[in-house]
C-alpha positions as CSV (number, residue, x, y, z in Angstrom):
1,X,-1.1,20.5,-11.4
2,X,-3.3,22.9,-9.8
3,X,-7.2,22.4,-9.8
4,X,-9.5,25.2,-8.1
5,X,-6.6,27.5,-7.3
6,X,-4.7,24.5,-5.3
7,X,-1.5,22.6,-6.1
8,X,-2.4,19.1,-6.4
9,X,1.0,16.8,-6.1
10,X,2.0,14.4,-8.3
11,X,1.4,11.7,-6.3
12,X,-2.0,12.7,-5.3
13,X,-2.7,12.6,-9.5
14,X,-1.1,9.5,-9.6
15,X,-4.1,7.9,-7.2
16,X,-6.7,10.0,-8.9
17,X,-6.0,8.3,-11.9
18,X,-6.0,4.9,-10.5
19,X,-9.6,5.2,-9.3
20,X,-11.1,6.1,-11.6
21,X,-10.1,3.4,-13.8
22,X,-9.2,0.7,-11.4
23,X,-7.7,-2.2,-12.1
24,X,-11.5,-3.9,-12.2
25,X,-14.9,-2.0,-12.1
26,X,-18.3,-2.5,-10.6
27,X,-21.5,-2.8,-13.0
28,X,-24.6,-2.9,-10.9
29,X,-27.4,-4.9,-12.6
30,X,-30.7,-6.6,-12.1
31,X,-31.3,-10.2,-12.1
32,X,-33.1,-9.9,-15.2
33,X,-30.4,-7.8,-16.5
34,X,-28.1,-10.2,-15.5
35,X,-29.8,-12.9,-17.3
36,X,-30.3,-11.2,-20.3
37,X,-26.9,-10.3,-21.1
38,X,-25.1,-13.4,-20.0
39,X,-22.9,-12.0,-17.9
40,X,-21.5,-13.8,-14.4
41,X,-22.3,-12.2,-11.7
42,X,-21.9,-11.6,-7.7
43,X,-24.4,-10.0,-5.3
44,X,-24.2,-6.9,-4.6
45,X,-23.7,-7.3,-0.8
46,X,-20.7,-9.5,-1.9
47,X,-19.0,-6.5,-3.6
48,X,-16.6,-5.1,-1.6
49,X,-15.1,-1.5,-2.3
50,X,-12.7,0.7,-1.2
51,X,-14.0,3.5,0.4
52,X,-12.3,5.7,-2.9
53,X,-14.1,2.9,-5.3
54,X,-17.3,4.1,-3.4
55,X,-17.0,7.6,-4.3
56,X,-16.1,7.2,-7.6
57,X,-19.0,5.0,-8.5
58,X,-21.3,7.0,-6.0
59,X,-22.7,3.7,-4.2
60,X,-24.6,5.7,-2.5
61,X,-27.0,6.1,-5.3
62,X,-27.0,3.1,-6.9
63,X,-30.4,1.9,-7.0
64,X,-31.7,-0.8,-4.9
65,X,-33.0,-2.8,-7.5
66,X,-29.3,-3.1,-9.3
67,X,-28.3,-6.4,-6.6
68,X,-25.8,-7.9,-8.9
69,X,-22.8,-7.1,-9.7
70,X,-20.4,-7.9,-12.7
71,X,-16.6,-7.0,-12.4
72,X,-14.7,-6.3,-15.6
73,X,-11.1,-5.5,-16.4
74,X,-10.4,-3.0,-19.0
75,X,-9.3,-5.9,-21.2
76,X,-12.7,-8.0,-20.6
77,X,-14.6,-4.7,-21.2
78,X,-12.9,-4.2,-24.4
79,X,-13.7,-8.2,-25.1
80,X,-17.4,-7.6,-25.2
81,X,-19.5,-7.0,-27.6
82,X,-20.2,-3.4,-28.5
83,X,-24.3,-4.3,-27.9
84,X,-23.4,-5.5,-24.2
85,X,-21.0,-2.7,-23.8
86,X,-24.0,-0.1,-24.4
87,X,-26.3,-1.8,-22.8
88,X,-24.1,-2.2,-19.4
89,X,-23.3,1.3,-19.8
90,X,-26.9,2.4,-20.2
91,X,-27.9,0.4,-17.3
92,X,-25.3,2.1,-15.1
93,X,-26.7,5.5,-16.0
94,X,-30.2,4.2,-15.2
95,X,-29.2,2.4,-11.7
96,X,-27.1,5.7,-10.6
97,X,-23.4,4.3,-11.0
98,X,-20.7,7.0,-11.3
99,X,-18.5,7.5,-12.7
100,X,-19.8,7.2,-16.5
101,X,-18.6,10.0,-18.5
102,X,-20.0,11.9,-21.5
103,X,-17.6,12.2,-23.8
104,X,-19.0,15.2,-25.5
105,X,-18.2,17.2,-22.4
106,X,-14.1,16.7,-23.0
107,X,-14.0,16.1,-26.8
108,X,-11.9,19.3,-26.9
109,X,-9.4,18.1,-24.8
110,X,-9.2,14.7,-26.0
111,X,-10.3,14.6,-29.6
112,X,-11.9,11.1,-30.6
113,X,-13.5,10.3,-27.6
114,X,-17.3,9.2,-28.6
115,X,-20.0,11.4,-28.1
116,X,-22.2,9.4,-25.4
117,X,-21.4,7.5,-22.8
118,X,-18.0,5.8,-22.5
119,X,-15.5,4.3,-19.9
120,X,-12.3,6.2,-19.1
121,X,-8.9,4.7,-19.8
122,X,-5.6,5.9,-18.0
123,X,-4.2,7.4,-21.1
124,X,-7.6,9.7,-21.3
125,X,-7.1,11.1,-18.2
126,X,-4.8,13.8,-19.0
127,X,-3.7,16.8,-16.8
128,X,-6.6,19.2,-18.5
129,X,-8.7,16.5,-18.4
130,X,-8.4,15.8,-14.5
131,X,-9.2,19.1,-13.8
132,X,-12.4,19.6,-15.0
133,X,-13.6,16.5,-14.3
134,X,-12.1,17.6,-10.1
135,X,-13.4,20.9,-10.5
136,X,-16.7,21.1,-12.1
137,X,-19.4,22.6,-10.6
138,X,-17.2,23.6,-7.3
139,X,-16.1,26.9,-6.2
140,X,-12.7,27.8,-6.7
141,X,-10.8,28.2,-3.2
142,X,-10.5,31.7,-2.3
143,X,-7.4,30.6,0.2
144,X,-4.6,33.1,-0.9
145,X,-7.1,36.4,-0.7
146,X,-7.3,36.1,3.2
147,X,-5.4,38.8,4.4
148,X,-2.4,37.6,7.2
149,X,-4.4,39.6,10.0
150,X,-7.4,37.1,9.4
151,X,-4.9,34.1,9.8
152,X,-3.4,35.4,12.8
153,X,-6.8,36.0,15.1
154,X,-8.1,33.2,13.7
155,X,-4.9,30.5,14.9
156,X,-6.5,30.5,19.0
157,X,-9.7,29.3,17.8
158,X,-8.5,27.5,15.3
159,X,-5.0,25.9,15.2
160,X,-5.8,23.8,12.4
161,X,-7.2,25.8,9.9
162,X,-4.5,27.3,7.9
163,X,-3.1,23.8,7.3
164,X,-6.2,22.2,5.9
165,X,-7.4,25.2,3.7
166,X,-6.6,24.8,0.1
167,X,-5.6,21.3,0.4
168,X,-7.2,17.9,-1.2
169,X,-7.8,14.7,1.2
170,X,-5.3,12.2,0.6
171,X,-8.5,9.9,0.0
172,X,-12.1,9.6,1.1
173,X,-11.1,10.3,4.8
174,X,-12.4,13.6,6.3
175,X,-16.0,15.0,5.8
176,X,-17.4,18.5,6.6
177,X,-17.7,17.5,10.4
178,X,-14.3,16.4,10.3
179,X,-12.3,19.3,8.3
180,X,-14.5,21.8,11.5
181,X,-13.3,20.1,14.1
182,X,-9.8,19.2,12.7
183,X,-9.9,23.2,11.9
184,X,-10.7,23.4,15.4
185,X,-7.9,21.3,16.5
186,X,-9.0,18.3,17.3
187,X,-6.4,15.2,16.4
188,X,-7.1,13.4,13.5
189,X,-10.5,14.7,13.4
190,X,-9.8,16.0,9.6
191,X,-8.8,12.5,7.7
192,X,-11.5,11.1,9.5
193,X,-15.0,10.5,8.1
194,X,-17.0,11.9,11.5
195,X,-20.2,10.7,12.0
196,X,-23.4,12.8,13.8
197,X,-22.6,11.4,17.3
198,X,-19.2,12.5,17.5
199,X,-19.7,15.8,16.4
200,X,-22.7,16.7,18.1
201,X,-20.4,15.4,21.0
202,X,-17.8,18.0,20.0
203,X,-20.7,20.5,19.5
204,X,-21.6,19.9,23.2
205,X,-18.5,20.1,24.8
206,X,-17.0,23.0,22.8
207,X,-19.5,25.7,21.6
208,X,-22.6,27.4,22.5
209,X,-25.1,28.6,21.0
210,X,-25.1,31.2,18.6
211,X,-22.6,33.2,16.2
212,X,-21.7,36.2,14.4
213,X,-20.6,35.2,11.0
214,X,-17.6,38.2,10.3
215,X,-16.1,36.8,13.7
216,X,-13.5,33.8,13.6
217,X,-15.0,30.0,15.5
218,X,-18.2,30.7,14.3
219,X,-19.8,27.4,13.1
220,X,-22.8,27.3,10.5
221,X,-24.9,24.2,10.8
222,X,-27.1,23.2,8.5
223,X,-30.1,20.7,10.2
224,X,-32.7,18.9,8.5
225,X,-36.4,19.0,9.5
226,X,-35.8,16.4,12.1
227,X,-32.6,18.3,13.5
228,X,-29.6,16.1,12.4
229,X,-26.8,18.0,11.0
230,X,-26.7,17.4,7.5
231,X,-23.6,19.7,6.7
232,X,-21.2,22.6,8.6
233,X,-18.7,25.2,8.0
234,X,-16.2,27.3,10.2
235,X,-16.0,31.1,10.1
236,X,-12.0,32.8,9.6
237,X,-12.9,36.0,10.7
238,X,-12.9,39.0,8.5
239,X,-16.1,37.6,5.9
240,X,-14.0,34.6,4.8
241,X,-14.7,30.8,5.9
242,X,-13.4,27.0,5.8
243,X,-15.5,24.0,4.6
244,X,-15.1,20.8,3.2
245,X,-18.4,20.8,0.8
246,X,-18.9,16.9,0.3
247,X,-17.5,13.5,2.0
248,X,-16.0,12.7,-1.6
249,X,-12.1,12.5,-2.6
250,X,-12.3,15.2,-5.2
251,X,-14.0,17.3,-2.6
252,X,-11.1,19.9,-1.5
253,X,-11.1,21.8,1.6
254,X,-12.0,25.4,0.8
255,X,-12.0,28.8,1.3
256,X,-14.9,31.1,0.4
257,X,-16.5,34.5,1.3
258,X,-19.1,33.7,4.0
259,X,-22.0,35.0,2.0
260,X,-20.8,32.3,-1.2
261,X,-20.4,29.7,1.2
262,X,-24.1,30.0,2.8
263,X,-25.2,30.2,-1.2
264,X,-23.4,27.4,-2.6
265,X,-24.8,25.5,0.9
266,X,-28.4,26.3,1.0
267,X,-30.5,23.3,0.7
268,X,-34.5,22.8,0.7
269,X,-35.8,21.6,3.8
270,X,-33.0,22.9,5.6
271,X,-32.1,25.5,7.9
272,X,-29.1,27.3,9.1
273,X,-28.1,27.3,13.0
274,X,-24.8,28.6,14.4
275,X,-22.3,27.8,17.3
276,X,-19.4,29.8,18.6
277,X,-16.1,27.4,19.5
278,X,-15.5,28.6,23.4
């Protein structure tokens, strides 16, 4: 299968499938919302997930308010009631949950799903299906138009960089930070989800200041208003660069012209800064 111009294997598919419709699922709800439907519950700070379960129901966003949690199998989501089942799924629109299709959006690849909102199942999740589910509203990796002069000044700088570009994480390991400095060739720094301190470690100890962006080890950092570094990217050489746009396991490790890369990155309130690997 090949989503955004990269060869996903089978396995990798295989996973892909199994969280998004996981053996049980998370539906965040309010104590009154609890209440109201009948529904046992746990709280919220109870629930543990996976950190692949957290991406796919975007915890991150879930509102505050939602601190209960019901878990349902696909055979006790079936069980219920259609009322409760579009009430639970309008809730998890409201609260933030991911992972909550529109089946409008892939009727044409899988005739007789409903219009609205609806819960995948394993059989839904064909091939077409999977990839534009992976690859909407992301930027198709450019990997394959980098001429072989680009790789080969770029593999001093950066001895990891070839590797990564155009490939998937195995999971929700590896962020931005991570995919520069494992680009940059530090150990394990790519399937790792890198935190500020570490990298603005690795910032200090193995850049300086500035950049030019056509030259390879040029870092592009983007800092909030306060300064922390909110997301980065690693110059190829030649125009073309390396960047992992979100934490997320459908996030792929990309490729991009420069000037795409700094357009698909720009974000209000924040500003670009650069650093040059030394």
């Amino acid at each position: 299968m090949n989503v955004l111009n990269i060869d996903v294997p089978s396995a990798l598919v295989s996973h892909w499938r199994a969280w998004l419709v996981p053996a049980q699922q998370p539906f965040f709800l309010t104590e009154g919302e609890t209440q109201t439907l009948g529904l046992g519950s746990v709280p919220r700070d109870d629930a543990a997930l996976t950190p692949e379960l957290r991406d796919t129901f975007t915890l991150w966003s879930v509102r505050p308010a939602a601190k209960r949690v019901v878990w349902l199998s696909p055979a006790q989501w079936a069980a219920l009631p259609a009322r409760v089942r579009r009430d639970l799924l309008r809730a998890q629109v409201r609260h933030g949950r991911g992972n909550v299709p529109l089946g409008r959006q892939y009727r044409d690849l899988r005739p007789g799903l409903p219009v609205g909102r609806f819960l995948w199942l394993r059989e839904d999740l064909t091939a077409e299906v999977l990839t534009r589910l992976v690859a909407q509203d992301a930027a198709p990796c450019q990997r394959a138009r980098v001429p072989e002069v680009v790789w080969h000044a770029a593999e001093d700088q950066l001895p990891g960089a070839r590797a990564l570009a155009g490939t998937f994480p195995a999971g929700s390991a590896g962020n931005c930070f991570g995919t520069v400095m494992g680009a940059a060739g530090v150990p394990g720094a790519a399937h790792t989800w890198v935190q500020r301190e570490p990298f603005e470690a690795f910032l200090a100890a193995r850049t300086r200041r500035g950049g030019q962006d056509d030259q390879p080890g040029t870092l592009l950092i983007w800092r909030s208003r306060d300064g922390l570094a909110q997301h980065a990217a690693v110059t190829l050489g030649g125009g073309w660069a390396l960047q992992k746009p979100a934490q997320t396991w459908w996030t792929p490790r990309v490729v991009l012209p420069v000037g795409q890369l700094r357009r698909h990155s720009r974000t209000r309130g924040q500003r670009l800064t650069r650093a040059t690997l030394i």
